[in-house]
Backbone as CSV, one residue per row, in Angstrom:
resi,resn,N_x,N_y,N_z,CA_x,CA_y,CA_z,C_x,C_y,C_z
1,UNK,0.690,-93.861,-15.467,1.823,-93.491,-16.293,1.463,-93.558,-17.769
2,UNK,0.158,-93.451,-17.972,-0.507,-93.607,-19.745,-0.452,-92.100,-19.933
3,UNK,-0.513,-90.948,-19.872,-0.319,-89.680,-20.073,1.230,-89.260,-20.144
4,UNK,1.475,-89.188,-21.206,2.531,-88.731,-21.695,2.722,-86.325,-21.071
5,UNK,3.984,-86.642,-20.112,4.071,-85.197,-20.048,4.697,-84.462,-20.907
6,UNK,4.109,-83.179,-21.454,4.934,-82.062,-21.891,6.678,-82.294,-21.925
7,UNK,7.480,-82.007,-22.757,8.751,-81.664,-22.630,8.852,-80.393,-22.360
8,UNK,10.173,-80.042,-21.323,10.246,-78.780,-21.181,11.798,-78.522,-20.581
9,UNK,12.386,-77.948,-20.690,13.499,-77.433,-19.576,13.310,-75.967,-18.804
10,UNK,14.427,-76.387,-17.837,14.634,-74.844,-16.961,15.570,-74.033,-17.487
11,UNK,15.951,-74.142,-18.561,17.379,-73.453,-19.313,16.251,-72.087,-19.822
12,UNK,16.696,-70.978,-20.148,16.013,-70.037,-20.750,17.003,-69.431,-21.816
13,UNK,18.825,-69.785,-21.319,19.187,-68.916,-22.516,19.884,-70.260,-24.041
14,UNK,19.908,-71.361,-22.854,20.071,-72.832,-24.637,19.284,-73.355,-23.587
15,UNK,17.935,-74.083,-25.002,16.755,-74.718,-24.923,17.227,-76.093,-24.312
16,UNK,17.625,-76.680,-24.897,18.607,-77.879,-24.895,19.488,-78.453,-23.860
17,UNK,19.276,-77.103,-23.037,20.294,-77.743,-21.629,19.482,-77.964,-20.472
18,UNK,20.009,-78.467,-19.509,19.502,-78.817,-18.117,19.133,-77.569,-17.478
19,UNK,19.806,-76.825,-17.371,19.885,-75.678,-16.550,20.686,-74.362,-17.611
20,UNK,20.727,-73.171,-17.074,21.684,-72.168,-17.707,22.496,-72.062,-17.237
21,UNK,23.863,-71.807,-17.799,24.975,-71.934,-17.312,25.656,-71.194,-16.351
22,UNK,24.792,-70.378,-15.922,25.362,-69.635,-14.373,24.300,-70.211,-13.483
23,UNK,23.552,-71.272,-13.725,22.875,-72.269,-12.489,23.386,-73.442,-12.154
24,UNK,24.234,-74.003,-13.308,24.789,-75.308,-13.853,26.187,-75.389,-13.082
25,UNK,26.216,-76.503,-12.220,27.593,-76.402,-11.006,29.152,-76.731,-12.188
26,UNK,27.987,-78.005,-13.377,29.393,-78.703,-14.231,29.790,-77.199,-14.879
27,UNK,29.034,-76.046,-14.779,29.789,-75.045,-16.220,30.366,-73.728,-15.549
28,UNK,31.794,-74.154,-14.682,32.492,-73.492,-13.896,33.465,-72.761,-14.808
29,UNK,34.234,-71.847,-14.455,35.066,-71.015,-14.752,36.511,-71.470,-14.900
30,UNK,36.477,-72.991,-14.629,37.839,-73.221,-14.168,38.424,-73.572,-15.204
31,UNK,39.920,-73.141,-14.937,40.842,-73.881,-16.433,40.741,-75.286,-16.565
32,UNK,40.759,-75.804,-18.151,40.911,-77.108,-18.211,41.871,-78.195,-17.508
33,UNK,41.616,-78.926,-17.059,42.487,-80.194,-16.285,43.380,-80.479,-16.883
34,UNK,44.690,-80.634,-16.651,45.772,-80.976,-16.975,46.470,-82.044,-16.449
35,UNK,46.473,-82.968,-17.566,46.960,-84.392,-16.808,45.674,-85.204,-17.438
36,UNK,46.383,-86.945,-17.337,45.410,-87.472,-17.708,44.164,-87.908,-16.151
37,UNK,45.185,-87.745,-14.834,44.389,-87.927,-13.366,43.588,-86.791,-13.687
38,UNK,43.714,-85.447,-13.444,42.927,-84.772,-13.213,41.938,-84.380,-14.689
39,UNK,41.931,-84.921,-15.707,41.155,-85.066,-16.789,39.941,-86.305,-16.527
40,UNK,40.339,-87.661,-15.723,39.819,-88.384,-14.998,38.419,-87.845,-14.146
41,UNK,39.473,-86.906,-13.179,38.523,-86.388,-12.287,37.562,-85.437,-12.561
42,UNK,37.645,-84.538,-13.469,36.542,-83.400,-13.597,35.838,-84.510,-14.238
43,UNK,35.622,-85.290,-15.405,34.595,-86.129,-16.463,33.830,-86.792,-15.224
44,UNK,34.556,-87.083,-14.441,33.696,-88.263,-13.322,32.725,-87.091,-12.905
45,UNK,33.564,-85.867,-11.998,32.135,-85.075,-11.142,31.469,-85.124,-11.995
46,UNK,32.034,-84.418,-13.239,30.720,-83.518,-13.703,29.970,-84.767,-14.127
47,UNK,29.607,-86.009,-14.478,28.667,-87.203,-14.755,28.076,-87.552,-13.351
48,UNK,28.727,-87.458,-12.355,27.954,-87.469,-11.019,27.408,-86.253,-10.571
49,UNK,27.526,-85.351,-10.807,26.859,-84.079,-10.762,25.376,-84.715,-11.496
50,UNK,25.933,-84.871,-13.249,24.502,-84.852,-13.692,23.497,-85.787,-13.011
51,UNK,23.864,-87.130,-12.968,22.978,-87.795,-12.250,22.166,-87.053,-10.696
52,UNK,22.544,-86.564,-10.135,22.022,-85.804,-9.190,20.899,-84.962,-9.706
53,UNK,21.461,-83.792,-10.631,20.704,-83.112,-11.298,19.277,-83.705,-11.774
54,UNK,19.485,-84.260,-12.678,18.323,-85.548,-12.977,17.380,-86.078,-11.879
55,UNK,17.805,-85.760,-10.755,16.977,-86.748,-9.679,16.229,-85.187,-8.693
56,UNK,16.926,-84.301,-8.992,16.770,-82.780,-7.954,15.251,-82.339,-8.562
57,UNK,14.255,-82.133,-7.528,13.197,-81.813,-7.684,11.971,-82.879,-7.842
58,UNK,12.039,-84.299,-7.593,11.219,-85.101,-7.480,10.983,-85.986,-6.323
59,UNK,10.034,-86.178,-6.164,9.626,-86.890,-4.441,9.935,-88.434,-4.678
60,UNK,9.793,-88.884,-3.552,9.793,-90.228,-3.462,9.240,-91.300,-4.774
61,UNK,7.885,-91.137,-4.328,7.225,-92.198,-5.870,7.680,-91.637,-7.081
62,UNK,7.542,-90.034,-7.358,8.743,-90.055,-8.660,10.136,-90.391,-8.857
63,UNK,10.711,-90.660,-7.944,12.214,-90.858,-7.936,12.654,-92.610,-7.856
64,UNK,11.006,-93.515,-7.533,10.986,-94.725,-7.464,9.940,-95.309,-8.533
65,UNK,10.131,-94.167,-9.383,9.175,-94.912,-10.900,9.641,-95.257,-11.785
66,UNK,9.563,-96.847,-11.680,9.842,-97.849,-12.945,9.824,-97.120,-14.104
67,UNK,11.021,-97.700,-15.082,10.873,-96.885,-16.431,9.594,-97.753,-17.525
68,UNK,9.649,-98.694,-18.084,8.779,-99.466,-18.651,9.280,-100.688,-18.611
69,UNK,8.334,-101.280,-18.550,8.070,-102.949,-17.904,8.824,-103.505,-19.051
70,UNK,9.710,-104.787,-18.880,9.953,-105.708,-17.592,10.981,-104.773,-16.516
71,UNK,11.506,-103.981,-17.457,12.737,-103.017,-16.902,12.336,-103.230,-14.971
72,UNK,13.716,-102.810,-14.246,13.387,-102.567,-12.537,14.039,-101.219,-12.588
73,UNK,14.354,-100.686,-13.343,15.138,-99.406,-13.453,14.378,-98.217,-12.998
74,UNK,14.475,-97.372,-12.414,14.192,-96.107,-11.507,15.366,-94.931,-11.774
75,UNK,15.306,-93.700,-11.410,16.180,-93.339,-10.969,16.716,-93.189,-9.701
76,UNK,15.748,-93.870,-8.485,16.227,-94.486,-7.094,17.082,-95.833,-7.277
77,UNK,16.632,-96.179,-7.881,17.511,-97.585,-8.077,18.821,-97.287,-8.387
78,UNK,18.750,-96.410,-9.170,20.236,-95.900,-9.776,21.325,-95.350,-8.585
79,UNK,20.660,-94.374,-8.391,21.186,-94.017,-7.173,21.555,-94.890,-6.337
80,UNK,20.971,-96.370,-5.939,21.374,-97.095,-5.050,22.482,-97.933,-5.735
81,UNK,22.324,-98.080,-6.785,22.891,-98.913,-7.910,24.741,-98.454,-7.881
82,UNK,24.506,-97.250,-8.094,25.993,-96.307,-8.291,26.721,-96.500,-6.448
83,UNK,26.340,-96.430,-5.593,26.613,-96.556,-4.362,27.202,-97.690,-4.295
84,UNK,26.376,-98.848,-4.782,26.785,-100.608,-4.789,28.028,-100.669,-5.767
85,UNK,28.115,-100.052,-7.092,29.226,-100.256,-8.006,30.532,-99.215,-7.067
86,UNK,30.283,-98.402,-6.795,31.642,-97.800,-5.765,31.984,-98.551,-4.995
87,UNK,31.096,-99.067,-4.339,31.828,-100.215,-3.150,32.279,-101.468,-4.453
88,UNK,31.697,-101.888,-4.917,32.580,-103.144,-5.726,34.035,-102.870,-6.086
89,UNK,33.822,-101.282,-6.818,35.276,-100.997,-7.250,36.059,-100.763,-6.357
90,UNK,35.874,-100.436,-4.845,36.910,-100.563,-4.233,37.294,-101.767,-3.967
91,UNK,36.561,-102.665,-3.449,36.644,-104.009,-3.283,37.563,-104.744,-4.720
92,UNK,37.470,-104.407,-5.324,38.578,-104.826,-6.554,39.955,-104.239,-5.996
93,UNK,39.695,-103.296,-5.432,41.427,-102.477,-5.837,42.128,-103.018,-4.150
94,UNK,41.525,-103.544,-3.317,41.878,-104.029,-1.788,42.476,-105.137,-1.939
95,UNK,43.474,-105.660,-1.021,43.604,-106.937,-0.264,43.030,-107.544,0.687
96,UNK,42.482,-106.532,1.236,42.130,-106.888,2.836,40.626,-107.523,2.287
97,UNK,39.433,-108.246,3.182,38.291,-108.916,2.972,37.339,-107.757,2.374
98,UNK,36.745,-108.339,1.373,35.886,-107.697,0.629,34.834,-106.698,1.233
99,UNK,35.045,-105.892,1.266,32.920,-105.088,2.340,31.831,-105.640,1.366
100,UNK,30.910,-105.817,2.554,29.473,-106.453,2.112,28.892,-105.945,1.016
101,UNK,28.014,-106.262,0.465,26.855,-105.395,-0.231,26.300,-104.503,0.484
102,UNK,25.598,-104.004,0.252,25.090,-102.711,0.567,23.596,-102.761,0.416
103,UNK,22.900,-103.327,-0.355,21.571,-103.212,-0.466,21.295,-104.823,-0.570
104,UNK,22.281,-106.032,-0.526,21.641,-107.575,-0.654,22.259,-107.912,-1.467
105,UNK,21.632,-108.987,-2.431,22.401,-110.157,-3.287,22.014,-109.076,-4.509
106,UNK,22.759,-109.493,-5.478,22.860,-108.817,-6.683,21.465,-107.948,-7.281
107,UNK,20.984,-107.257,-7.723,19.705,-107.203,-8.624,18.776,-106.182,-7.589
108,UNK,19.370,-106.851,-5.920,18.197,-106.083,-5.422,17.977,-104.337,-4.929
109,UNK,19.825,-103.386,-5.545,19.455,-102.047,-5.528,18.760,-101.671,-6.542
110,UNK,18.017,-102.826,-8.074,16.604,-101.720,-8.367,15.604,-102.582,-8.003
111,UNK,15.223,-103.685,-7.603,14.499,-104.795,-7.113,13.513,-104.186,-6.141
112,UNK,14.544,-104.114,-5.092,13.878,-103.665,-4.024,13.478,-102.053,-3.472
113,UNK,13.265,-101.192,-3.729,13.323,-99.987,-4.067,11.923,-99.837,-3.957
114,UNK,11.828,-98.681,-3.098,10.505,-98.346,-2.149,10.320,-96.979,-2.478
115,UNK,9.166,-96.252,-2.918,9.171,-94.841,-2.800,8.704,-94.183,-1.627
116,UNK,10.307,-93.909,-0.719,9.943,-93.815,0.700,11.172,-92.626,0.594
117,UNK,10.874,-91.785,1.502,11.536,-90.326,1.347,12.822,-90.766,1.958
118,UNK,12.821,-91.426,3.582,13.661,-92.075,4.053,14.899,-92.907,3.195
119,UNK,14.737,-93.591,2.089,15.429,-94.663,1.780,16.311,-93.463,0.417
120,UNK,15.318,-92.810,-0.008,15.872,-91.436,-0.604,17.008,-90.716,-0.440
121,UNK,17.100,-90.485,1.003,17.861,-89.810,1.981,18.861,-90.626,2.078
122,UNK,18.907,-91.751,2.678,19.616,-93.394,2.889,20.618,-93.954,1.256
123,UNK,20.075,-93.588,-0.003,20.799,-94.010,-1.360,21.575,-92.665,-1.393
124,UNK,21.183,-91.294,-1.347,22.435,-90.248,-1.187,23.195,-90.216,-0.970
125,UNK,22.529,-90.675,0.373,24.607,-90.734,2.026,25.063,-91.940,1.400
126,UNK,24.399,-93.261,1.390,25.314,-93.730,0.697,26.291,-93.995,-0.309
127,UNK,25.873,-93.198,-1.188,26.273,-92.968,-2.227,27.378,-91.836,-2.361
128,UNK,27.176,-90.793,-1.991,28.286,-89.809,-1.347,29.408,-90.653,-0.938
129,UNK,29.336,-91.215,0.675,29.908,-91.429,1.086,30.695,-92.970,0.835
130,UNK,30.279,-94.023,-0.512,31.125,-94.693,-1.439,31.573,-93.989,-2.594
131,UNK,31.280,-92.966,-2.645,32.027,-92.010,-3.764,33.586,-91.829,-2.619
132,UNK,33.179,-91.147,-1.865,34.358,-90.592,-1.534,35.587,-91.349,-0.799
133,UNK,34.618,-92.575,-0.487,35.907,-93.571,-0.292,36.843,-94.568,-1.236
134,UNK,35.721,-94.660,-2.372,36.990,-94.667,-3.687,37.806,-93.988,-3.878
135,UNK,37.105,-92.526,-4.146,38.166,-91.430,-4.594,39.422,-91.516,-3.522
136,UNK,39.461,-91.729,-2.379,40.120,-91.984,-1.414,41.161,-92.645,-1.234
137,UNK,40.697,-94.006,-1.973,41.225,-95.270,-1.728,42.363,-95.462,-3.572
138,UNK,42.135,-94.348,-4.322,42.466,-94.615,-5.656,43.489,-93.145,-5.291
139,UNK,43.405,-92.326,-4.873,44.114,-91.006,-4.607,45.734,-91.235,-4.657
140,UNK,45.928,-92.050,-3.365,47.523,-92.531,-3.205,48.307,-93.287,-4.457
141,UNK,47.384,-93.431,-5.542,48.423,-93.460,-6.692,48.865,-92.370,-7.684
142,UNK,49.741,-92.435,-7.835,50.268,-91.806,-9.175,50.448,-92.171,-10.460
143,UNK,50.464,-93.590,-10.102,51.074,-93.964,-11.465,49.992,-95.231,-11.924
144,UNK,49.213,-94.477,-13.018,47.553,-95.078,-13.871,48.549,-96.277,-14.181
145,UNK,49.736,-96.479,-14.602,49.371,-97.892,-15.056,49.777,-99.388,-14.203
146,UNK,49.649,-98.775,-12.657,50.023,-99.677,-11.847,48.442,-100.798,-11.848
147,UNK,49.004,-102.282,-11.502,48.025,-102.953,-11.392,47.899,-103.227,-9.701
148,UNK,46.530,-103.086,-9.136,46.465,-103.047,-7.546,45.248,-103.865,-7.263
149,UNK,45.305,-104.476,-6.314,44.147,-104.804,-5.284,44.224,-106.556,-5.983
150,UNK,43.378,-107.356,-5.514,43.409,-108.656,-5.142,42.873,-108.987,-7.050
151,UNK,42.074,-108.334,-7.204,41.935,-108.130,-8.532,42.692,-107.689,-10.000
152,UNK,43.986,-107.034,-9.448,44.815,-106.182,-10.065,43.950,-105.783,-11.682
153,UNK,43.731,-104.690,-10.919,42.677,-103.666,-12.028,44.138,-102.544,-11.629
154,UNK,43.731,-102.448,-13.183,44.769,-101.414,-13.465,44.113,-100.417,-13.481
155,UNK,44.851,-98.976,-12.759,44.088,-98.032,-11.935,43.421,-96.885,-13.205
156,UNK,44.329,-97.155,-14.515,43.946,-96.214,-15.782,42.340,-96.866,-16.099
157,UNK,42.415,-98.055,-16.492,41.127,-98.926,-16.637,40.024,-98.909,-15.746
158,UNK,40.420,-98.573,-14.475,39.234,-98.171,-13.637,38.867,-97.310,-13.714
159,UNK,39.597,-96.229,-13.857,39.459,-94.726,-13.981,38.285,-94.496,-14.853
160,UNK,38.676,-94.820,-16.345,38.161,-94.799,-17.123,36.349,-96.176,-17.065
161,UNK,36.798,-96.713,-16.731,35.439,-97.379,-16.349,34.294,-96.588,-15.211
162,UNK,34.422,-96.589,-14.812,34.531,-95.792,-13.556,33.143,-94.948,-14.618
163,UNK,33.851,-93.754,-15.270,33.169,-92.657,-16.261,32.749,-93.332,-17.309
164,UNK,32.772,-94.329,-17.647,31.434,-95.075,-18.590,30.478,-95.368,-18.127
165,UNK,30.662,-95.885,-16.538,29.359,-96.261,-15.839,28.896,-95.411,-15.446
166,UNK,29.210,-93.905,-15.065,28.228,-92.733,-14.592,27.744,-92.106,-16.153
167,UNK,28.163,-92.585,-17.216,27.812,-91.964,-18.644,26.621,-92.662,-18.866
168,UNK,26.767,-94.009,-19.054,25.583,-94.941,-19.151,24.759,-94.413,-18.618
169,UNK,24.627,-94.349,-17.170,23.573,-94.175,-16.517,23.123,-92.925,-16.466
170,UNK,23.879,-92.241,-16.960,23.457,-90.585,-16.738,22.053,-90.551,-18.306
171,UNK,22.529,-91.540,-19.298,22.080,-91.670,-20.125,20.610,-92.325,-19.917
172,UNK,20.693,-93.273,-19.207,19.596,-93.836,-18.670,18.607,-92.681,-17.592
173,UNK,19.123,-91.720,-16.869,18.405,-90.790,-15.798,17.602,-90.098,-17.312
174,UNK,18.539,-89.207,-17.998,18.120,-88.693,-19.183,16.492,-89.345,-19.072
175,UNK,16.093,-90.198,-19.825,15.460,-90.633,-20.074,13.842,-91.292,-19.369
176,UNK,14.587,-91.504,-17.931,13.421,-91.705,-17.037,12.793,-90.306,-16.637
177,UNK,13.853,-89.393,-16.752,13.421,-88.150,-15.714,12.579,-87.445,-17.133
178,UNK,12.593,-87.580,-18.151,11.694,-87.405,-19.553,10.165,-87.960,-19.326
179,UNK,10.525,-89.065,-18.716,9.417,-90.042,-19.033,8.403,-89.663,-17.500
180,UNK,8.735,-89.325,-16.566,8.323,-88.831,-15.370,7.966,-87.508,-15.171
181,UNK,8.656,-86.244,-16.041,7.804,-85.168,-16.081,8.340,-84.351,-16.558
182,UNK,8.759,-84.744,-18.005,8.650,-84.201,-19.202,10.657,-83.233,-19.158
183,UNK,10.803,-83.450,-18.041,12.286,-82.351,-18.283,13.337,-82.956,-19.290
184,UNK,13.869,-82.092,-19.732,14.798,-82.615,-20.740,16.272,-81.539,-20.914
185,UNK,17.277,-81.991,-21.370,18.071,-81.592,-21.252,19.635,-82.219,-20.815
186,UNK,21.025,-81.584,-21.510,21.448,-82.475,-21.292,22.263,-82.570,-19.924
């Protein structure tokens, strides 16, 4: 990892972007969101979109390469990372007994992190499929400023947390997926 790669993107008509905007899933046709829920919801895909993006086109050992030391950060880790914070946040908003971890005791979705195509496959589904059981589990409200779950997190504050933590990290992919082979873009 002492060879610094080329910068480059796949954009051809703005230099500067990830993709061009009739390749780009976030740069749809659709009218703006109306409401502060569904203003919620497009900011979230489209930050989970990007993180995906960021990770599309690299194998295993690239997708499980440390950013710089002491760091444990990857963009596999992340991926496993975002899976583990969906399940927490539901686990905030429940009564019923908490669900387990998902990858172990704290630290170990970038800790332990293998560049194995399998476990690749394994941080996706999981991850998908704690996406969609938040979204799920947060749906049946209407009203952002109710306080819910054993935690009483107020559902506006999650919302909004929620899209700082896929911002952060989208910020953080940025940067590894630079440092791994040169793509750039936002």
């Amino acid at each position: 990892m002492n060879e610094l790669p080329e910068r480059w993107t796949k954009s051809v008509q703005l230099p500067d972007m990830w993709l061009d905007p009739g390749e780009d899933p976030r740069d749809t046709d659709e009218p703006d969101p109306v409401g502060e829920q569904a203003t919620y919801a497009r900011y979230l895909r489209d930050y989970r979109w990007t993180l995906e993006l960021k990770c599309q086109g690299l194998n295993a050992n690239q997708l499980a390469l440390r950013s710089v030391p002491p760091s444990t950060m990857s963009l596999l880790g992340l991926l496993r990372h975002l899976g583990e914070v969906e399940r927490d946040w539901r686990n905030w908003i429940t009564v019923s007994q908490p669900a387990e971890r998902i990858y172990g005791p704290s630290g170990t979705d970038f800790d332990l992190v293998a560049p194995n195509p399998d476990e690749v496959v394994r941080a996706l589904q999981v991850l998908h499929d704690e996406q969609q059981a938040t979204d799920l589990a947060l749906e049946q409200y209407d009203d952002l400023g109710l306080a819910i779950g054993r935690e009483h997190v107020v559902i506006r504050e999650l919302q909004v947390h929620r899209i700082e933590e896929y911002a952060r990290h989208c910020g953080h992919a940025d940067l590894l997926r630079e440092r791994i082979d040169g793509r750039v873009g936002q």
